[in-house]
C-alpha positions as YAML, in Angstrom:
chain: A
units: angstrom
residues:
- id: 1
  name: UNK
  ca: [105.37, 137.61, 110.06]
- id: 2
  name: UNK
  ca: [107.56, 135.26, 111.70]
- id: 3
  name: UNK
  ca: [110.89, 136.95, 113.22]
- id: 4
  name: UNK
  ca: [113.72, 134.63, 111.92]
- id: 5
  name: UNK
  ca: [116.61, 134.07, 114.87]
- id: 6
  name: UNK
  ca: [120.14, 132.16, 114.32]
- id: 7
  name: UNK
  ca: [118.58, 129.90, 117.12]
- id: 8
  name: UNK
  ca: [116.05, 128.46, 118.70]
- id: 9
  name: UNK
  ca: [114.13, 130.67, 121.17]
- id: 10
  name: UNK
  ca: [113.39, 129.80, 124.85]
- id: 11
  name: UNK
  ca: [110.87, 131.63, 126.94]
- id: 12
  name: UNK
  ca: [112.37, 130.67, 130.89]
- id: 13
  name: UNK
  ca: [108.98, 132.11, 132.16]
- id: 14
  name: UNK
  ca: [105.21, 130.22, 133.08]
- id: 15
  name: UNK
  ca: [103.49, 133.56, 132.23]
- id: 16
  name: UNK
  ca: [100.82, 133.62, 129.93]
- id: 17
  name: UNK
  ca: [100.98, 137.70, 129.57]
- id: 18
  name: UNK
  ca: [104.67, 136.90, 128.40]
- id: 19
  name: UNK
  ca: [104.36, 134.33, 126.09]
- id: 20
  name: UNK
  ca: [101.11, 136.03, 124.19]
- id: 21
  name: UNK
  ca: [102.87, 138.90, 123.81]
- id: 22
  name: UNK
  ca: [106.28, 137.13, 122.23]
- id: 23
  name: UNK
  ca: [103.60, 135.38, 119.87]
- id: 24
  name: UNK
  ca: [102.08, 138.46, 118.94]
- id: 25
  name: UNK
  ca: [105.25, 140.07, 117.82]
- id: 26
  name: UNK
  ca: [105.51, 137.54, 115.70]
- id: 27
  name: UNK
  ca: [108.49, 135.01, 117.56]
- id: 28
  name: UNK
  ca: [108.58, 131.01, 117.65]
- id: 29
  name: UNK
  ca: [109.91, 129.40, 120.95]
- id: 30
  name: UNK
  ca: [109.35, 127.21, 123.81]
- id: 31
  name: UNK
  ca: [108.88, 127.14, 127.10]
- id: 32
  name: UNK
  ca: [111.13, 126.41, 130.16]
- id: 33
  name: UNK
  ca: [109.49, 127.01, 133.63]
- id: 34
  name: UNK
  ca: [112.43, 127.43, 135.90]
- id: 35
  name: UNK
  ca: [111.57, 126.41, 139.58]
- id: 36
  name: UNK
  ca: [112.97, 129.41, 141.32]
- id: 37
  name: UNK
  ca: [112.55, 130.92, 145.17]
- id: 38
  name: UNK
  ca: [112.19, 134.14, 144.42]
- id: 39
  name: UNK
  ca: [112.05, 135.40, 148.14]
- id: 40
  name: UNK
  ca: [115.56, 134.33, 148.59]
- id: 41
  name: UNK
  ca: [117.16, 137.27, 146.59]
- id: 42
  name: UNK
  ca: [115.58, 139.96, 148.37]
- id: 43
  name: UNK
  ca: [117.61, 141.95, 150.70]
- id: 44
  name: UNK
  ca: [117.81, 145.49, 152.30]
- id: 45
  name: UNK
  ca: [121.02, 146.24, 149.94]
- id: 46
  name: UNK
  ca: [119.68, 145.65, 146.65]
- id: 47
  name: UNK
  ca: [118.04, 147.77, 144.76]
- id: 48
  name: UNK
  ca: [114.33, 147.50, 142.44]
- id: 49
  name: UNK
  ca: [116.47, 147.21, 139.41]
- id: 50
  name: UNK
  ca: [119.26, 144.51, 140.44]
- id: 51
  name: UNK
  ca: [116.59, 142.63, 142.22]
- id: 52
  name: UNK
  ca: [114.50, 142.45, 139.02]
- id: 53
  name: UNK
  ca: [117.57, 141.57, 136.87]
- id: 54
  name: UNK
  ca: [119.05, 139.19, 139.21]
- id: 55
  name: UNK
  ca: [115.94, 137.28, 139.04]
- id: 56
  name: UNK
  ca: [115.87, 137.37, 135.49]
- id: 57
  name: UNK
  ca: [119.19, 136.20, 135.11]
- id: 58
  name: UNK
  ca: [119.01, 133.55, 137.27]
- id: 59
  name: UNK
  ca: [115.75, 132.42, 135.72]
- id: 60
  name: UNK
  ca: [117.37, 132.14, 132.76]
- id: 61
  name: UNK
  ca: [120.53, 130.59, 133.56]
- id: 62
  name: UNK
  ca: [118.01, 127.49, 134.76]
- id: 63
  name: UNK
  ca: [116.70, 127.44, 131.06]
- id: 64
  name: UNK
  ca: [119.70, 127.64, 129.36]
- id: 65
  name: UNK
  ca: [121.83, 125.05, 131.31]
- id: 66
  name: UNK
  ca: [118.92, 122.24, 129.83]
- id: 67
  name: UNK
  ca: [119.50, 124.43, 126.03]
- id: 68
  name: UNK
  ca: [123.03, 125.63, 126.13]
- id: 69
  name: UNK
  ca: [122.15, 126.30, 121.95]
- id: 70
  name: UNK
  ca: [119.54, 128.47, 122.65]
- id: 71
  name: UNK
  ca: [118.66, 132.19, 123.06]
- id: 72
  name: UNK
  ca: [117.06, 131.90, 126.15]
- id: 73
  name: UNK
  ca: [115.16, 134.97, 127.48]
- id: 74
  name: UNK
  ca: [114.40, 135.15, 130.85]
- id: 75
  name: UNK
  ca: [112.38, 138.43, 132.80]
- id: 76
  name: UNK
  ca: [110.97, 139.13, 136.24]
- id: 77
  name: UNK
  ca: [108.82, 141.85, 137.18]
- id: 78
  name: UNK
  ca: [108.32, 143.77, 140.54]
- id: 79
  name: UNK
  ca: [105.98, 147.03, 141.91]
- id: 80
  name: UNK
  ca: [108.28, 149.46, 143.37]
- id: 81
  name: UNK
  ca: [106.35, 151.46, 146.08]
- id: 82
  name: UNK
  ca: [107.06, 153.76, 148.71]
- id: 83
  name: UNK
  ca: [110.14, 152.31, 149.29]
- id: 84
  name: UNK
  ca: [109.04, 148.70, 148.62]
- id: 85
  name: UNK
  ca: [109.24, 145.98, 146.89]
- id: 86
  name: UNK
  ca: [106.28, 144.36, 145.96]
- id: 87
  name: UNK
  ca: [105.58, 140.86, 143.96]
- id: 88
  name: UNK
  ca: [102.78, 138.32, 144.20]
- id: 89
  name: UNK
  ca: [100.00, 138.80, 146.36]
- id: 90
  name: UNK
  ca: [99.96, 135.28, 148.09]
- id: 91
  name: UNK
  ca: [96.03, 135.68, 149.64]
- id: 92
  name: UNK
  ca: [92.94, 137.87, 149.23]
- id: 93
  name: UNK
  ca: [94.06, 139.68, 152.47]
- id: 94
  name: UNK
  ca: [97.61, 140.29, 151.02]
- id: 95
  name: UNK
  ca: [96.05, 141.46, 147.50]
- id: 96
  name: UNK
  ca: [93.70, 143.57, 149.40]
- id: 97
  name: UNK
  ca: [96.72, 145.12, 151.64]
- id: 98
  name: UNK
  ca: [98.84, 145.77, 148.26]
- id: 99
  name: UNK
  ca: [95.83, 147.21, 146.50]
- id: 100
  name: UNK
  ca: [94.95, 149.74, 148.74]
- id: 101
  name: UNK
  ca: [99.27, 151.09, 148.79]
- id: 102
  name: UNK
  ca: [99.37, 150.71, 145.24]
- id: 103
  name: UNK
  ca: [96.11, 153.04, 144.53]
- id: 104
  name: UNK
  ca: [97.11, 156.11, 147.00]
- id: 105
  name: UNK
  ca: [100.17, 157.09, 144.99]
- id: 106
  name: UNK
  ca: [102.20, 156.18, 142.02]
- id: 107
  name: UNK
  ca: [104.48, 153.55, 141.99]
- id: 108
  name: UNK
  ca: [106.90, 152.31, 139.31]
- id: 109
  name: UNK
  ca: [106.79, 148.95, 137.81]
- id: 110
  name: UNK
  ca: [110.33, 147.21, 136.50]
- id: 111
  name: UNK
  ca: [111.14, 144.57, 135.06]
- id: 112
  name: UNK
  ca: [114.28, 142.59, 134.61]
- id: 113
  name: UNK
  ca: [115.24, 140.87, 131.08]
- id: 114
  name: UNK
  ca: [118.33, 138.60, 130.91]
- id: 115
  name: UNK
  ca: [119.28, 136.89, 127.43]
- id: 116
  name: UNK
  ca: [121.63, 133.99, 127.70]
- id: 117
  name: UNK
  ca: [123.20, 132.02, 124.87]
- id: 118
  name: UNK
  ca: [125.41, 129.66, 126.85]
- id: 119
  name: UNK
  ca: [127.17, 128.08, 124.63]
- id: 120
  name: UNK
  ca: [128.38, 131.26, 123.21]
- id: 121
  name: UNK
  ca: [129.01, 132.66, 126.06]
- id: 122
  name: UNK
  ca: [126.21, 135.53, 125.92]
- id: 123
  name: UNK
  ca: [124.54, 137.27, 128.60]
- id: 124
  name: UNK
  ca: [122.59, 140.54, 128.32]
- id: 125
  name: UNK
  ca: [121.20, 141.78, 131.02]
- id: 126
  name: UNK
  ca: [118.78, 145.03, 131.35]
- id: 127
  name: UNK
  ca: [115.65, 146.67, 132.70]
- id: 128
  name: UNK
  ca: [112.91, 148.96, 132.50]
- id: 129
  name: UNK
  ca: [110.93, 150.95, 134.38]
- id: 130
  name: UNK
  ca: [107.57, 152.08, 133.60]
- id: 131
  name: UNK
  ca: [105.52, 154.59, 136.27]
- id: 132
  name: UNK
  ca: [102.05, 154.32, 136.98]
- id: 133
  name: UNK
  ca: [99.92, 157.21, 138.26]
- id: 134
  name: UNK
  ca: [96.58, 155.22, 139.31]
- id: 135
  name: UNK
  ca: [92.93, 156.29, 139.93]
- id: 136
  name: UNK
  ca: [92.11, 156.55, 143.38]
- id: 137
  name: UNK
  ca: [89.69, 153.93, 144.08]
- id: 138
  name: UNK
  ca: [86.86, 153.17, 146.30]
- id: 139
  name: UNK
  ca: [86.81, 150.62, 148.92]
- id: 140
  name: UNK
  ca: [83.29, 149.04, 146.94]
- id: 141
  name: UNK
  ca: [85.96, 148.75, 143.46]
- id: 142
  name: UNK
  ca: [88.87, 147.42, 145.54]
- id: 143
  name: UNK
  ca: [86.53, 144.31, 146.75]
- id: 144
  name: UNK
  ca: [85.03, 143.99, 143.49]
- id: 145
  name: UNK
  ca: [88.94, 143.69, 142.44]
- id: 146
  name: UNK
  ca: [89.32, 141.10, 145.18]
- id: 147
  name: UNK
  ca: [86.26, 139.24, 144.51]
- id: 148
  name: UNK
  ca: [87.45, 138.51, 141.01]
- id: 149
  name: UNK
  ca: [90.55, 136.51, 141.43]
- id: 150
  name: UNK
  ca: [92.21, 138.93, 138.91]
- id: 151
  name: UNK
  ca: [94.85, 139.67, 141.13]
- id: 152
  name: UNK
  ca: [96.75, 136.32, 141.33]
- id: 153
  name: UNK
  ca: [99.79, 135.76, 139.77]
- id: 154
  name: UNK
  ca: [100.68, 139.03, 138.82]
- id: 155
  name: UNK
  ca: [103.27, 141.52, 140.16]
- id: 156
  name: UNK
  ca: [101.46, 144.03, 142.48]
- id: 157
  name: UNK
  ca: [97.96, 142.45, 142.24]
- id: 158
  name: UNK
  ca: [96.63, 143.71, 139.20]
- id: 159
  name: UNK
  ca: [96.73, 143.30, 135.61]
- id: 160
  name: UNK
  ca: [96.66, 146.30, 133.14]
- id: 161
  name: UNK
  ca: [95.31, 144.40, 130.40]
- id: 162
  name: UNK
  ca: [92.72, 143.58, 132.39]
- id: 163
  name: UNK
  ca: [91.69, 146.26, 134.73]
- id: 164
  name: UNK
  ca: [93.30, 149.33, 132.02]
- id: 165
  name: UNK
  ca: [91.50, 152.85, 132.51]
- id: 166
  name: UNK
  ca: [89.44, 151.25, 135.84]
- id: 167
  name: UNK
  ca: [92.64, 151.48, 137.63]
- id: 168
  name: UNK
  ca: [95.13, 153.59, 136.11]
- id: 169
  name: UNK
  ca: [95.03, 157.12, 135.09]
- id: 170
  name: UNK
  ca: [98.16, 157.17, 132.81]
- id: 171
  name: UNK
  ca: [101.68, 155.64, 132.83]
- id: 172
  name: UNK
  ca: [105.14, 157.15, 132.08]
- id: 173
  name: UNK
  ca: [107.02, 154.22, 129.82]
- id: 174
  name: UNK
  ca: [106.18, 151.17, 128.12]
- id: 175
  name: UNK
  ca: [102.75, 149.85, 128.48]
- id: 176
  name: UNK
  ca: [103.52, 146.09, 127.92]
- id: 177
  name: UNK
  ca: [106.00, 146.59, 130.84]
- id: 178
  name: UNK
  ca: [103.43, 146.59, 133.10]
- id: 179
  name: UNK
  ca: [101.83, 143.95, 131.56]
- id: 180
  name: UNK
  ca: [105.38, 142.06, 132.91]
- id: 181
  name: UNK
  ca: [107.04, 142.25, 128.91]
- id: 182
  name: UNK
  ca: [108.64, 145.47, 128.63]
- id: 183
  name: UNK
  ca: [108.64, 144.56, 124.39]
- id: 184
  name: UNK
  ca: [110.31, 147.03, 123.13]
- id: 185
  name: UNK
  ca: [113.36, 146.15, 125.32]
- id: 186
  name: UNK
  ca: [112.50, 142.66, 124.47]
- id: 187
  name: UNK
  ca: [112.54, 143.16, 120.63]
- id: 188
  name: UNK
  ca: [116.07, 145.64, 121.07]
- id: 189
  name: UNK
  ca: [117.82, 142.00, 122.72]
- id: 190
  name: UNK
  ca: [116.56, 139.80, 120.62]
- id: 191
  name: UNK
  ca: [117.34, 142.12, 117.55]
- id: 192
  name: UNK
  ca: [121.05, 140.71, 117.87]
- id: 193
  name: UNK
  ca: [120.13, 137.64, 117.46]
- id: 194
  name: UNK
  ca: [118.64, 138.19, 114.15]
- id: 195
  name: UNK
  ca: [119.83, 136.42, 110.99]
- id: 196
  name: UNK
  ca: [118.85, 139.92, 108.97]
- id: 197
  name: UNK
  ca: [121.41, 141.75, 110.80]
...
């Protein structure tokens, strides 16, 4: 069933995880692919959390300057582990090096959702935080990880959707969060945007 907003929807994201899950719970929007150097946000000061949602918000702000009408939702997901911040592997050696801290320990996965309606002057901001206690795995797995190309373009070099009880033992929070979607969160925002309220 179709969820019925008071205006259009705008997904300010190029991720396919994010707009098959919006589909799947049933929304209709389009997509804006803000151009954004992500890299240039990250300082000692800031924290997981503000870093995701500062990110989010700023991807969104790019959307909804070209749609000032719509409900543009915007998101940004990061690994959190021992003490750092981890996004995009950008090689096999750097997917490799993430791999191998990710699966020694758990680490938290957040992500950052910002909903802007400009022209009503709107902006929610909030994030979520899902841990993730992994399986320790083998050197043999980690290459076979590598060797896949599964790791690129996601947060922390893996996908759970894709790699699920191979990799993880169990999580603490939302599961689509770590897919990059934290939907519950997602469906809470957009629930006050709903003509049925």
């Amino acid at each position: 069933m179709k969820k019925q907003l008071r205006a259009p929807l705008i997904l300010a994201s190029a991720s396919p995880r994010r707009k098959t899950l919006l589909e799947q719970a049933g929304y209709k929007f389009d997509v804006i692919t803000p151009n954004l150097d992500e890299e240039a946000h990250l300082s000692d000061s800031i924290t997981p959390q503000e870093y995701t949602k500062l990110l989010a918000r700023e991807k969104a702000l790019a959307a909804a300057r070209l749609r000032p009408d719509a409900i543009v939702i915007g998101s940004d997901t990061i690994v959190y582990a021992q003490g750092q911040i981890i996004g995009k592997a950008v090689d096999h050696a750097h997917a490799r090096e993430i791999i191998e801290l990710l699966f020694s320990k758990p680490h938290d996965v957040i992500t950052g959702l910002a909903v802007i309606k400009m022209d009503e002057s709107i902006e929610i901001i909030e994030s979520a935080t899902t841990k993730v206690y992994p399986r320790i795995m083998s050197h043999e797995q980690i290459e076979q990880h590598i060797r896949s190309g599964n790791w690129e373009g996601k947060a922390g070099a893996y996908g759970i959707q894709e790699t699920g009880d191979e990799f993880v033992e169990r999580i603490e929070g939302s599961y689509t969060n770590v897919m990059g979607f934290p939907m519950e969160l997602v469906e809470q925002l957009l629930e006050k945007f709903s003509i049925n309220e």
